[in-house]
C-alpha positions as CSV (number, residue, x, y, z in Angstrom):
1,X,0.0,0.0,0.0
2,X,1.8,3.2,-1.0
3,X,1.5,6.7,0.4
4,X,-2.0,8.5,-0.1
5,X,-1.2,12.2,-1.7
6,X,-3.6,12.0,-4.7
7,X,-5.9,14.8,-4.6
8,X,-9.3,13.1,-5.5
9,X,-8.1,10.4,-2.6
10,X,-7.4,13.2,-0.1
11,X,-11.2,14.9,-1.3
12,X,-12.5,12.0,-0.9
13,X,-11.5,11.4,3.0
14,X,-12.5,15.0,3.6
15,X,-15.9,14.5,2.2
16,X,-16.0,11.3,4.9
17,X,-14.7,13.8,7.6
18,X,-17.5,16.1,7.0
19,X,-20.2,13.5,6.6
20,X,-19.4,12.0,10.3
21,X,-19.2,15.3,11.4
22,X,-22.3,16.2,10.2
23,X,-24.3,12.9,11.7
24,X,-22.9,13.7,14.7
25,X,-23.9,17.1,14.9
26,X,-27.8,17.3,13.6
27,X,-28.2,14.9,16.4
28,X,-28.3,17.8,18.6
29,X,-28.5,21.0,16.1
30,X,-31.1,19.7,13.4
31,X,-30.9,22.5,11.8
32,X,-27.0,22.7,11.0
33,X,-26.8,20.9,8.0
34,X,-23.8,22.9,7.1
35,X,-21.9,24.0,9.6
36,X,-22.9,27.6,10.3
37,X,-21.1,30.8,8.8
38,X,-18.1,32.4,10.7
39,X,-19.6,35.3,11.6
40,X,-17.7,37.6,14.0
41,X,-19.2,40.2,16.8
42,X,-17.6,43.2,14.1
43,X,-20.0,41.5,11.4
44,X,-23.5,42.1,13.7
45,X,-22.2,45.3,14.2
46,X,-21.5,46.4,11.1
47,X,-24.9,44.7,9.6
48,X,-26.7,47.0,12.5
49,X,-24.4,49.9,11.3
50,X,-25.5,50.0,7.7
51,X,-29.1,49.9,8.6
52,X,-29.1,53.1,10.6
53,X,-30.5,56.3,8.9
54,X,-27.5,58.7,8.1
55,X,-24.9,56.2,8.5
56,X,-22.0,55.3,5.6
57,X,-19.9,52.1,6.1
58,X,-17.0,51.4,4.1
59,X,-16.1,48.8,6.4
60,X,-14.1,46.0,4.9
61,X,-12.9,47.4,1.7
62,X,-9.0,47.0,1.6
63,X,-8.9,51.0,1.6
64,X,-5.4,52.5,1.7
65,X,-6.7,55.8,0.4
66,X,-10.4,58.0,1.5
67,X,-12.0,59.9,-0.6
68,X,-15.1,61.5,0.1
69,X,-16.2,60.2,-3.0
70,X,-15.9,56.5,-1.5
71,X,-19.0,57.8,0.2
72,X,-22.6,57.2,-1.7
73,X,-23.8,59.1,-4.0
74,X,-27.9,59.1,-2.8
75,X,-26.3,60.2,0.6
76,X,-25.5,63.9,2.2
77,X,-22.2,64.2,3.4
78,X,-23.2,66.9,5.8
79,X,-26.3,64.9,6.7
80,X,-24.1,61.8,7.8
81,X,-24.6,61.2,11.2
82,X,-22.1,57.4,12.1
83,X,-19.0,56.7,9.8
84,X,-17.7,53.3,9.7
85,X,-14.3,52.6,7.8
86,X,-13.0,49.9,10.2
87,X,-10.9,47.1,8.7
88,X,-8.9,48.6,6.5
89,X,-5.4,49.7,5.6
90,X,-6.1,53.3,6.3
91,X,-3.6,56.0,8.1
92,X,-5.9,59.1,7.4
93,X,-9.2,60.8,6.6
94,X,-8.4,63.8,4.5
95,X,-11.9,65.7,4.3
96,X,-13.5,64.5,7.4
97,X,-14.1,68.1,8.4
98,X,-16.9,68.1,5.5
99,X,-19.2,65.7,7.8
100,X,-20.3,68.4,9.9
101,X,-23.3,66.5,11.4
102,X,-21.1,63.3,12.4
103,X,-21.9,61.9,15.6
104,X,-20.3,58.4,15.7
105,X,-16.6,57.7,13.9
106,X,-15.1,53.9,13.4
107,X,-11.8,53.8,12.5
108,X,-10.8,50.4,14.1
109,X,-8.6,47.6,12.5
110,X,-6.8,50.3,10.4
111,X,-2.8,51.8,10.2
112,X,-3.7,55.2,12.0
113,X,-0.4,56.2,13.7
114,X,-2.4,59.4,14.9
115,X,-6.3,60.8,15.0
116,X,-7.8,62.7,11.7
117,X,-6.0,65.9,12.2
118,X,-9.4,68.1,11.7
119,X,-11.4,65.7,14.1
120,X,-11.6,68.8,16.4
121,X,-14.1,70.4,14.4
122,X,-16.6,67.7,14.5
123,X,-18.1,69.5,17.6
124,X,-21.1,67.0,17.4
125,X,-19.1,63.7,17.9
126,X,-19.8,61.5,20.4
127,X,-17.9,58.4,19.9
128,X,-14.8,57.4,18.3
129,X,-13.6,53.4,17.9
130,X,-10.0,54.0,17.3
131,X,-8.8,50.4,18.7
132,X,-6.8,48.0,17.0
133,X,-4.6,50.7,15.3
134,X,-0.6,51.9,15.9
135,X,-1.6,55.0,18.5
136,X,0.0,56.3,21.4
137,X,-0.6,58.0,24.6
138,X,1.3,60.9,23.6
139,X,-0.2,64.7,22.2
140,X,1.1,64.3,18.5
141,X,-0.7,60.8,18.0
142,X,-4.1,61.5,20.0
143,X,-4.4,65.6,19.8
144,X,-5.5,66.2,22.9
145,X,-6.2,69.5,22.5
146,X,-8.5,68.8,19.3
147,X,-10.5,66.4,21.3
148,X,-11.3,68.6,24.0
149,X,-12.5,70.8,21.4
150,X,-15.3,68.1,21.4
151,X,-18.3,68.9,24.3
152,X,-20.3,66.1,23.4
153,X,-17.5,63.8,23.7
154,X,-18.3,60.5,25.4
155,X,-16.0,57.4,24.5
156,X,-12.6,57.0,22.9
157,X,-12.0,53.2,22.6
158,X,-8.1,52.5,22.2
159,X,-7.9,48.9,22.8
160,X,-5.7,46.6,21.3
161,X,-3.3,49.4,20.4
162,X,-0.3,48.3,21.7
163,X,1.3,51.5,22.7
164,X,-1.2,52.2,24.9
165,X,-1.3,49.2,27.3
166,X,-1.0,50.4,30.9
167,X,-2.8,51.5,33.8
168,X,-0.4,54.6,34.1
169,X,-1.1,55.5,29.6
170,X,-5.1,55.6,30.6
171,X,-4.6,58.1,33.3
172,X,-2.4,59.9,31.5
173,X,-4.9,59.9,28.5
174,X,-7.8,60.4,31.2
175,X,-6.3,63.7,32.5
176,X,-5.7,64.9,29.3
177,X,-9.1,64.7,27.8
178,X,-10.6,66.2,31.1
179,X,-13.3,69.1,30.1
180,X,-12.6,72.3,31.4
181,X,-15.0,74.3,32.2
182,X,-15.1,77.2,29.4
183,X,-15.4,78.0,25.7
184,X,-15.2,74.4,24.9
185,X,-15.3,73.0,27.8
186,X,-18.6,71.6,30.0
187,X,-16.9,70.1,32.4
188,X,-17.7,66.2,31.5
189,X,-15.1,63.3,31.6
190,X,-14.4,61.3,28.5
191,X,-14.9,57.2,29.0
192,X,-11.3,56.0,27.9
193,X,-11.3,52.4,27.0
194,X,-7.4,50.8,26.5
195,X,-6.6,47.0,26.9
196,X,-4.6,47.0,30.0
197,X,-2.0,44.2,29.3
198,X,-0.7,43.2,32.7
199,X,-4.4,42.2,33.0
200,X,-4.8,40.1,29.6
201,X,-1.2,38.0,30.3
202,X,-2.4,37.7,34.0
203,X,-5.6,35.9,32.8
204,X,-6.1,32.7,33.6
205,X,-6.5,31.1,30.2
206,X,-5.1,27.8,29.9
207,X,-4.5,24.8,32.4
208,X,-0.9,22.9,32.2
209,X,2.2,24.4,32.0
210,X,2.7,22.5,28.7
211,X,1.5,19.4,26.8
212,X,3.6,17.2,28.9
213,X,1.7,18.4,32.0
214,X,-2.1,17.6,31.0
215,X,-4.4,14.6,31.2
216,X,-5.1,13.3,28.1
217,X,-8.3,11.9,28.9
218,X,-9.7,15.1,29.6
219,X,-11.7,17.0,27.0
220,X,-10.4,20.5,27.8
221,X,-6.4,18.6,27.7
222,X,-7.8,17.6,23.8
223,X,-8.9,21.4,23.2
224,X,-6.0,23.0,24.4
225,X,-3.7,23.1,21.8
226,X,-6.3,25.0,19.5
227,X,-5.9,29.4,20.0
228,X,-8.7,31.2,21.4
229,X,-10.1,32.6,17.8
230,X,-10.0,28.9,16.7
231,X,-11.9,28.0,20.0
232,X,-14.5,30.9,19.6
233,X,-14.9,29.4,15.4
234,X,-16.3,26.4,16.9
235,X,-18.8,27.8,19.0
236,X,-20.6,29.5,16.2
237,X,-19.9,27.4,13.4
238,X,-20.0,23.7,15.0
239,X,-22.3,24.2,18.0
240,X,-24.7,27.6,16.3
241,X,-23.2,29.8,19.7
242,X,-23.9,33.8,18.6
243,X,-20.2,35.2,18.4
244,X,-18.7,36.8,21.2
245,X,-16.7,39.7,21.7
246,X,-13.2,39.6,22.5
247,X,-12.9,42.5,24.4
248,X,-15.2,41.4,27.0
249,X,-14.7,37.5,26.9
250,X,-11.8,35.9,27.4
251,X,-10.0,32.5,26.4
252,X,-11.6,30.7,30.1
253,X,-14.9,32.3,29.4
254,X,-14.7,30.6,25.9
255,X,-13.5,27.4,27.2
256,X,-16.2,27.2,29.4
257,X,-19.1,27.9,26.7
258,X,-17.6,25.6,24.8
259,X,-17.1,22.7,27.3
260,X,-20.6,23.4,28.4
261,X,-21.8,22.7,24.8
262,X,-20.0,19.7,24.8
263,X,-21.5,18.6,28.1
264,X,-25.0,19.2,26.5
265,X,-24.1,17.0,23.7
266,X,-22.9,13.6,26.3
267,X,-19.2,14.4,24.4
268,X,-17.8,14.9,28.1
269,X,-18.3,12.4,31.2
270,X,-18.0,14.2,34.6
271,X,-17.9,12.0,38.0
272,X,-19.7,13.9,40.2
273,X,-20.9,12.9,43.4
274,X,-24.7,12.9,43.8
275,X,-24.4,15.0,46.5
276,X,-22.5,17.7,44.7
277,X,-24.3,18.3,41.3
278,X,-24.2,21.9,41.8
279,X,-20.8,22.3,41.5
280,X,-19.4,20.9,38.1
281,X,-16.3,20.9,37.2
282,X,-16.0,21.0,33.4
283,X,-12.3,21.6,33.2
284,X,-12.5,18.0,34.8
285,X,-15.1,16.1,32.4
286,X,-13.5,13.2,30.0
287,X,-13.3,13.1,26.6
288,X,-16.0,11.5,25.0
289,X,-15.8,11.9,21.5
290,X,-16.5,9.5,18.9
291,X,-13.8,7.8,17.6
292,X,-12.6,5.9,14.7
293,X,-9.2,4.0,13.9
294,X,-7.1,3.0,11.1
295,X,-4.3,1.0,10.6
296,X,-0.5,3.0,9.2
297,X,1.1,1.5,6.7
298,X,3.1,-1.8,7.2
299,X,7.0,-1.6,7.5
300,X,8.9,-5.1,6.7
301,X,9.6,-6.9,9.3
302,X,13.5,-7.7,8.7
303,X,13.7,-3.5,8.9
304,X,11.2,-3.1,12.0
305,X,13.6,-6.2,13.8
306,X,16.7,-4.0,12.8
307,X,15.4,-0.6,13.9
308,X,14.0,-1.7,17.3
309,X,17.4,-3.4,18.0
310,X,18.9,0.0,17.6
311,X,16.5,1.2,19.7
312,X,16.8,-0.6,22.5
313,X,20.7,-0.4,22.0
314,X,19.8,3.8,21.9
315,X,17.9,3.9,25.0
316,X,20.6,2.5,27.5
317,X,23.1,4.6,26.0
318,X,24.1,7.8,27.8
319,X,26.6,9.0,24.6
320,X,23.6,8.3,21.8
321,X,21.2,10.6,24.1
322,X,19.1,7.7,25.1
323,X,19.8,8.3,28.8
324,X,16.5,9.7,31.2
325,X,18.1,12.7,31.7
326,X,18.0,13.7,27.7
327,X,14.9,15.2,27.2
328,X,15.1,17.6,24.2
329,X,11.7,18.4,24.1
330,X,10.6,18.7,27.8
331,X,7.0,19.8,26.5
332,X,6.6,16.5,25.4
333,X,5.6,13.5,28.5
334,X,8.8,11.0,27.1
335,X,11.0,9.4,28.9
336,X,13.7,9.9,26.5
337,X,13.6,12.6,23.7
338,X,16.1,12.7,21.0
339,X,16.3,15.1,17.9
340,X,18.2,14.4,14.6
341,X,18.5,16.4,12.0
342,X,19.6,16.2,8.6
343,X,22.6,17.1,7.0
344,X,22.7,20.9,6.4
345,X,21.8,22.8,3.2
346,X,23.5,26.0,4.3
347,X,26.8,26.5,5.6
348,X,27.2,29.5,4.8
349,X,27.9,31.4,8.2
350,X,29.9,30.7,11.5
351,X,26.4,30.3,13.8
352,X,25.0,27.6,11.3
353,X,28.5,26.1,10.9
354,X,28.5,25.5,14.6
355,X,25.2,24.3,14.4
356,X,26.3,21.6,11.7
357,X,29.3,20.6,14.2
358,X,27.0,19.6,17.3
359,X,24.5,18.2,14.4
360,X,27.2,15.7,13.1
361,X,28.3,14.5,16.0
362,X,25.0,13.7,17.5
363,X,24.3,12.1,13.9
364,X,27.8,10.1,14.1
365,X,26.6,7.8,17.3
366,X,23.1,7.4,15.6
367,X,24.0,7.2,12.1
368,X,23.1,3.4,11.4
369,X,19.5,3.9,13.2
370,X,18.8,7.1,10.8
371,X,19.9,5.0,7.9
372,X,17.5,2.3,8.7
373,X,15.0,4.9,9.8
374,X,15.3,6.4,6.5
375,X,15.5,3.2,4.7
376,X,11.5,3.0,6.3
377,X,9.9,6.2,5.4
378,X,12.1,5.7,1.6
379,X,10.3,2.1,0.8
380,X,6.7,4.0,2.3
381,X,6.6,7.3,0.8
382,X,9.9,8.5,-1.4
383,X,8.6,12.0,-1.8
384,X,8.4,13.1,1.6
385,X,11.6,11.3,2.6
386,X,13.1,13.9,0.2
387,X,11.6,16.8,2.8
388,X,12.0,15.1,6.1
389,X,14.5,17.5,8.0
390,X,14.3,15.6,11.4
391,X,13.7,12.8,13.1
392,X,12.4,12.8,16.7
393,X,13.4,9.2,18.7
394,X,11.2,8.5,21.5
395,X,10.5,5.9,24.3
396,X,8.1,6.2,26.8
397,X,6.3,9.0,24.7
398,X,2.5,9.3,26.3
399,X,-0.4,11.7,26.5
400,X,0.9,15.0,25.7
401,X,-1.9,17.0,23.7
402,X,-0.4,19.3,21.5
403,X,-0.3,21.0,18.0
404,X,3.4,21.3,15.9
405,X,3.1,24.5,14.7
406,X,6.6,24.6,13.4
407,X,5.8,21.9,10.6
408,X,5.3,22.7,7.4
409,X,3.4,19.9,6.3
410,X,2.0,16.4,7.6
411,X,4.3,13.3,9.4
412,X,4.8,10.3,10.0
413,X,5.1,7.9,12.7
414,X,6.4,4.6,13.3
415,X,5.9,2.8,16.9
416,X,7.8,-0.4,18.1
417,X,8.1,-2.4,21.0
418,X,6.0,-4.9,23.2
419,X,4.0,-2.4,24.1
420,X,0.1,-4.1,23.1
421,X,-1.6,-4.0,19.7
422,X,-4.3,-1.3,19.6
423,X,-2.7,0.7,22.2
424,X,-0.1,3.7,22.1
425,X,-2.1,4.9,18.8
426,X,-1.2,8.4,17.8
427,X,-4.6,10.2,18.2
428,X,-5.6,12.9,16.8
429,X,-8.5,15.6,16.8
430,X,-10.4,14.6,13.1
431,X,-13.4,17.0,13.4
432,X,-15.1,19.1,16.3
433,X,-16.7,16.3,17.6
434,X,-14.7,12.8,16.1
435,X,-11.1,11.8,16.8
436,X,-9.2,9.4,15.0
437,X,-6.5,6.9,16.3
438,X,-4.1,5.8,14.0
439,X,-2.3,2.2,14.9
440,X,1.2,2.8,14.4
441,X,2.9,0.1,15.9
442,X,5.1,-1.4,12.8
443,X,3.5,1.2,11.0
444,X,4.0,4.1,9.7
445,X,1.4,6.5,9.8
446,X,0.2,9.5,8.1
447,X,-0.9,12.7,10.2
448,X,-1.7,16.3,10.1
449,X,0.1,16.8,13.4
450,X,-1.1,20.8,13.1
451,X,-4.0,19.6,14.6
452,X,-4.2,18.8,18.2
453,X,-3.0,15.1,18.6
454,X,-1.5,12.6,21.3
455,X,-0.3,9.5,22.4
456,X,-3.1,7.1,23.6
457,X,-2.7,4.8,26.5
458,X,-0.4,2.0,27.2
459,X,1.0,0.2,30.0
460,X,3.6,2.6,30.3
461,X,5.3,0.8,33.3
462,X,5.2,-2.7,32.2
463,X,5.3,-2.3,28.3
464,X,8.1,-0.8,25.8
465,X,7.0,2.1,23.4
466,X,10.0,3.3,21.4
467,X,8.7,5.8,18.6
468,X,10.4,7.3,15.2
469,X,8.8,10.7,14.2
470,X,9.5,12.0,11.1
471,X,8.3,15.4,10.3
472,X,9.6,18.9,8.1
473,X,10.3,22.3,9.0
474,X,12.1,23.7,6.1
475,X,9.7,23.1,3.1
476,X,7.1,25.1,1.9
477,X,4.4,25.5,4.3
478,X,1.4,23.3,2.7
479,X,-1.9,24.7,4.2
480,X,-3.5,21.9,6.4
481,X,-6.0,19.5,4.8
482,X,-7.5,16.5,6.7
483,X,-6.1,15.5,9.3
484,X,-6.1,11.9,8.2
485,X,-4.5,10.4,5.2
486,X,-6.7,6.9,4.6
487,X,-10.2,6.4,5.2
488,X,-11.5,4.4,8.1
489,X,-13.5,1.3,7.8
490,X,-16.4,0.8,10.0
């Protein structure tokens, strides 16, 4: 059985990916079908936005220039009451003066380094979005004394601009926005909105220090891997959640809505005391996704015999970096953790020179086990052992959810040992709601390690799990497809 890279065969297992997915879902959300549109909290805004009287959006248009002539036609600049050119690539608003009536201004997601310069004579405007730009808490970028030019003034929003990030900026800001009492002044203090970062990085977000540090059985262990916008995607477009707004909510807050919905669906099993049914703890409810297996592809056996006696010869040698106390990826739950790389394309400066010295003399007490690990992945798929840049060597590798974000395209595995048949599969997340575990012991199996995957269980203390990982970072990136690389027979 050769490698599977055929497009129509790789359509084909996606099609099989969504149809499980989508049994599984309409058990509980009928009317998902399809899995629901991405939308985002800026999109219900902007769709309220444009159905307001005297309001021009030109939200979303890859604008690196305004014009007032961007505006419509059928509508009266001087009559235009909210402006909304958010997500864009702008840095100014030459003419904005013109929009004498304006009463709302939405400049987010754009390249402003500083506010419209004639924003002061807007004397009716109430509420500028300026987050997500490049401002700073200092006179030149915000023009303080413009804005307190403005009497109706109620809200400036600068979050997400990175600049302004501390308690001691909004103060600062604060103070110099404060009304005085006057020609333009009535005496009312501006709302100043900025993302205070020491809060955000203080958040309590994620459980486990790393991979190697979480329970794999657990659901929220499985989830981890995946970034918050990821997480908040399949709220609204696997489970029908409305979007939420990143601002407010935050990755634990997202975590839990989404673990809830999981909950609801008998994907998670808590044990919970009758007694104590009030207090549910979600971050503690086990995985119970469906799941599906498939079998890697076989290795001959003369190989596998010759490979696991290297193996074994590896892991009780302190000089080939078999020892317990070599752990190159400590992220990882391995007993042993080994790294080789291949020879070096570039030589070309001292630092990488260096880095070829320590690479060849790791390589020259493992040579004969990267030839025969080589030899495998050559006879199973020629192509990618063309790409393959490292090899990981592993025993005792278990648990560990995690995603390689450093790989620039699928990898393979190959398991060996006495460790039993069926166990120590490399699992990995397939959809929202089905995970896949691929048998890899003799095998060599195909994965999409950029989504979440893991080790399964094994007797870790009584059985031997040694494990080859082959995988490549210097490529060209090839944008994820399905996770899985043959389709599983049930």
């Amino acid at each position: 059985m050769g490698a599977i890279s055929d497009t129509s065969q790789l359509s084909s297992i996606q099609q099989y990916i969504n149809s499980i997915e989508t049994v599984e879902r309409i058990k509980h959300h009928p009317h998902l079908i399809e899995r629901a549109p991405n939308i985002e909290i800026d999109d219900l805004a902007a769709a309220a936005f444009e159905e307001v009287e005297h309001a021009a959006c030109l939200r979303n248009r890859q604008l690196k220039i305004f014009s007032l002539n961007l505006l419509n036609d059928s509508v009266n600049i001087s009559a235009i009451a909210k402006l909304d050119v958010s997500n864009n690539e702008l840095s100014s608003l030459p003419g904005l003066s013109s929009l004498i009536n304006l009463e709302v201004l939405n400049i987010r997601r754009n390249w402003f380094g500083e506010l419209p310069s004639d924003v002061g004579q807007l004397t009716l405007l109430k509420k500028i979005d300026a987050s997500r730009n490049f401002l700073k808490p200092t006179q030149d970028s915000l023009l303080f004394g413009e804005l307190r030019k403005l009497d109706m003034l109620e809200l400036l929003d600068l979050r997400m601009n990175q600049k302004c990030r501390t308690f001691e900026h909004r103060e600062f800001i604060k103070e110099n926005l404060k009304h005085v009492t006057g020609t333009y002044g009535s005496g009312r203090d501006v709302n100043v909105l900025i993302s205070i970062w020491q809060e955000m990085s203080d958040e309590k977000g994620c459980i486990g220090a790393s991979a190697a540090h979480r329970n794999p059985s657990l659901l929220r262990s499985q989830l981890e891997p995946w970034g918050t916008v990821q997480l908040r995607r399949r709220l609204i477009r696997d489970f029908g959640m409305p979007p939420s707004d990143p601002e407010k909510t935050g990755r634990s807050e997202v975590m839990e809505s989404l673990l809830d919905c999981y909950r609801k669906e008998g994907l998670m099993k808590i044990n919970t005391p009758a007694s104590n049914t009030q207090h549910v703890d979600l971050n503690l409810g086990v995985a119970n996704r469906r799941i599906v297996k498939i079998d890697g592809i076989s290795v001959r056996q003369e190989l596998l015999d010759s490979i696991l006696e290297e193996l074994r010869d590896w892991r009780y040698n302190a000089k080939r970096g078999g020892s317990s106390d070599n752990r190159e990826r400590p992220s990882i739950n391995a007993k042993c953790y080994l790294i080789l790389r291949a020879p070096s394309k570039d030589e070309s400066n001292e630092a990488n020179s260096r880095q070829e010295k320590r690479r060849q003399k790791k390589m020259e007490h493992n040579q004969t086990l990267w030839n025969l690990a080589m030899k495998a992945i050559q006879e199973t798929d020629p192509e990618f052992a063309q790409r393959c840049s490292e090899i990981a060597v592993t025993y005792g590798f278990i648990g560990s959810p995690h995603i390689d974000r450093q790989n620039s395209s699928p990898f393979y595995g190959l398991a060996l040992g006495n460790f039993t048949e069926g166990t120590g599969c490399v699992a990995v997340e397939m959809s929202a709601r089905v995970v896949c575990e691929v048998n890899t012991k003799n095998r060599l199996g195909k994965v999409d390690g950029r989504y979440p995957h893991w080790v399964s269980g094994y007797d870790i203390e009584n059985e031997e799990r040694y494990s080859l990982i082959y995988y490549d970072t210097l490529s060209k990136y090839q944008v994820p497809g399905p996770a899985i690389f043959v389709t599983p027979q049930e």
